[in-house]
C-alpha positions, -999 to +999 in steps of 0.1 A: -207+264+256-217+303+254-252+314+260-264+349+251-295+359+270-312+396+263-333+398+295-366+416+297-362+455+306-386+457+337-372+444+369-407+421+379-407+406+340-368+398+343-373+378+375-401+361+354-376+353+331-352+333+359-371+299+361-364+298+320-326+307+329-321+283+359-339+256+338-316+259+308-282+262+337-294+227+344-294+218+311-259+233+307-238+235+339-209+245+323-226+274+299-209+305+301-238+330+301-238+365+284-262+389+298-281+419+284-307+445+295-313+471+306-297+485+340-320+474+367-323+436+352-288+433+349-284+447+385-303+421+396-296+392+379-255+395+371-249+377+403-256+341+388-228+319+393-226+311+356-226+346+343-190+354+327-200+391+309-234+411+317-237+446+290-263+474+299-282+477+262-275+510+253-283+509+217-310+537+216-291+563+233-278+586+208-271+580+170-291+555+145-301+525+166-298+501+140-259+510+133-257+513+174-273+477+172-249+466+144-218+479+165-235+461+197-237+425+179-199+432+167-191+437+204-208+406+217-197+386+191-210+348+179-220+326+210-234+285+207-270+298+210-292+330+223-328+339+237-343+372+238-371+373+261-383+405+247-406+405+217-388+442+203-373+443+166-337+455+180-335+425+200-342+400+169-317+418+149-294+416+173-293+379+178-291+380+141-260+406+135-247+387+167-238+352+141-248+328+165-262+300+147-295+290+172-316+316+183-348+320+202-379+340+206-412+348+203-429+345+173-437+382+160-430+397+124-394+403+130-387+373+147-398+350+119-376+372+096-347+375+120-347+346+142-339+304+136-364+294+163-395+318+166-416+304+191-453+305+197-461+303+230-488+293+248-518+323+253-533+333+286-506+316+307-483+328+330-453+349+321-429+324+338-447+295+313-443+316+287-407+324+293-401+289+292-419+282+260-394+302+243-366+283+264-378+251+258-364+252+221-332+253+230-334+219+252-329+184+242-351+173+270-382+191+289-375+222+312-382+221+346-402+248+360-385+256+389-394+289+415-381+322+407-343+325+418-320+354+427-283+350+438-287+380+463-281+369+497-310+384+519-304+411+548-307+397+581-329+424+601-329+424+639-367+422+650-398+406+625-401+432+600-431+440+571-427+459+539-452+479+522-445+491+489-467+515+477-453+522+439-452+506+408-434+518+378-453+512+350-483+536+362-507+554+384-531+529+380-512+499+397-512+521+429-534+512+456-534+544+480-510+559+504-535+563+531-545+523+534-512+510+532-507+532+562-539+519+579-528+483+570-491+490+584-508+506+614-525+474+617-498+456+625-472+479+638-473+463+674-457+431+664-436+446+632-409+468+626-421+488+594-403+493+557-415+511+534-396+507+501-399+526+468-379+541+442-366+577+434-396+588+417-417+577+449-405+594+474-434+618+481-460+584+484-435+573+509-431+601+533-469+607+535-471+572+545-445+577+569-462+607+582-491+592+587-474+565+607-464+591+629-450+576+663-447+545+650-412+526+641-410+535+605-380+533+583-383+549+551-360+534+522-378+551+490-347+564+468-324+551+489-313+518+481-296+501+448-313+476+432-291+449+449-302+465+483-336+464+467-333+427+464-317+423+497-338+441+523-370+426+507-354+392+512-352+390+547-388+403+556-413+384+572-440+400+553-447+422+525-477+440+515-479+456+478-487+464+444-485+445+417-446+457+404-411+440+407-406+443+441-432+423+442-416+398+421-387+398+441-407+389+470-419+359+452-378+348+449-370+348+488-408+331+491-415+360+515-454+357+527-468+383+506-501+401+498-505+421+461-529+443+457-542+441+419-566+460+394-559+466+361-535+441+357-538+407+346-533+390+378-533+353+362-502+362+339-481+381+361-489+372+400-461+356+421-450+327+409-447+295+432-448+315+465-463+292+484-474+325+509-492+344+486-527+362+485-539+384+461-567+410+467-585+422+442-621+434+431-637+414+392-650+445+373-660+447+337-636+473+331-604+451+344-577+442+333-576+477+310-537+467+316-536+509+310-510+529+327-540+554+338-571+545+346-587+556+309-622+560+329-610+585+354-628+567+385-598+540+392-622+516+411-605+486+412-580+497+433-595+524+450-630+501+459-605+478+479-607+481+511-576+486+540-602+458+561-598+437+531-563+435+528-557+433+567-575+397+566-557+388+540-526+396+558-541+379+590-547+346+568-509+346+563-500+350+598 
């Protein structure tokens, strides 16, 4: 049996999308999975046993993206059923063009033109519930809801180590700030080695945290790693303080004891999910979640009201 799956394009929503993949894989042990995304979801989530091709989406680069779209389905060919966990027109039409017979996903104008099985799914739940909800179609029998799951083996670092990630792609207003991450690291630096981890774009928030950790262990990994270093190197930490973001959710997958710092956000939908270590800090204010990629207010108090004090109880509560 062939499974086409079009992940989500963000790295956190794509490990969202793996208890909804692991629960159909149980359903179907001998599925041959087809996976599509974008680069950093397929970098992360090619390594499952079960997937036989993975294909970066490259259908808006260049050209008329419906014809690019039409070529891509041609490419991918008919398979027994497919999910897209994105709700984006391109994606319905290409499980359409594609000519598999069963397809899934959420129910949106284009879906319900495009799609056999347009799904509503439940409001105000978790991402991971939701993910599943469009899943769930495709089963015979219910879904488990199993953990979040990556088949990245984790690194094995010499001495108790904690991670702070200070970025988050989406927007400045995830960010909680450089100088209390480093007061929180500093915190703890006498019983942890210290990582700071961050993309390429992120490299400047890292190295003033690192200079403000001057003289203490520090190792600095923003722009240096691959995603599947990414994955790794979070994996074997013993504790990881951070935004809310996808390294966050890939915390969540190695059930690494964790603390997210969250404002605008909606903290109920897109938290860890089943990390059994988990704390979330974060301030209720009328203005949250704006779930805006700037604060449209220009004062950015729900992240910048929380305190370094706050989250180093949080972290103590952990340890």
């Amino acid at each position: 049996m062939k499974l086409l799956i079009i992940l989500p394009n963000w790295l956190g929503d794509a490990l969202m999308a793996t208890p909804a993949i692991e629960a159909l894989c149980k359903i179907y042990p001998s599925a041959e999975l087809t996976l599509v995304g974008s680069y950093v979801s397929l970098e992360a989530l090619k390594h499952h046993p079960q997937c036989t091709r993975a294909y970066v989406d490259e259908t808006k680069k260049g050209g008329n993206r419906f014809l690019n779209t039409y070529r891509f389905a041609r490419l991918l060919g008919p398979h027994d059923m497919a999910i897209t966990f994105r709700n984006q027109l391109h994606s319905s039409l290409l499980l359409r063009l594609s000519g598999t017979p069963i397809t899934a996903a959420r129910s949106s104008w284009h879906s319900r033109a495009l799609v056999s099985h347009p799904i509503r799914t439940r409001p105000n739940t978790h991402l991971v519930e939701q993910y599943l909800d469009i899943a769930q179609t495709l089963s015979p029998q219910p879904l488990e809801t199993g953990p979040l799951q990556l088949h990245i083996r984790a690194h094995r670092y010499a001495r108790a180590t904690l991670g702070i990630n200070p970025g988050a792609t989406y927007g400045s207003a995830k960010r909680w700030y450089p100088e209390k991450f480093a007061d929180v690291a500093r915190a703890f630096s006498d019983r942890y080695d210290i990582v700071i981890f961050g993309g390429p774009n992120e490299t400047q928030m890292a190295e003033d945290i690192e200079t403000r950790l001057d003289g203490i262990s520090v190792t600095n990994l923003a722009g240096k790693t691959s995603v599947n270093e990414l994955c790794a190197m979070i994996g074997g930490l013993d504790l990881f303080i951070t935004n809310d973001s996808g390294p966050m959710h890939v915390a969540a997958a190695y059930q690494v004891p964790t603390v997210a710092v969250f404002g605008p956000t909606r903290h109920l939908e897109t938290s860890q999910w089943k990390n059994e270590k988990s704390v979330i800090v974060r301030h209720e204010m009328e203005c949250a979640p704006c779930m805006k990629r700037e604060c449209p207010l220009g004062h950015h108090e729900c992240m910048k009201g929380i305190t370094a004090a706050e989250v180093i109880e949080a972290v103590k509560s952990l340890i």
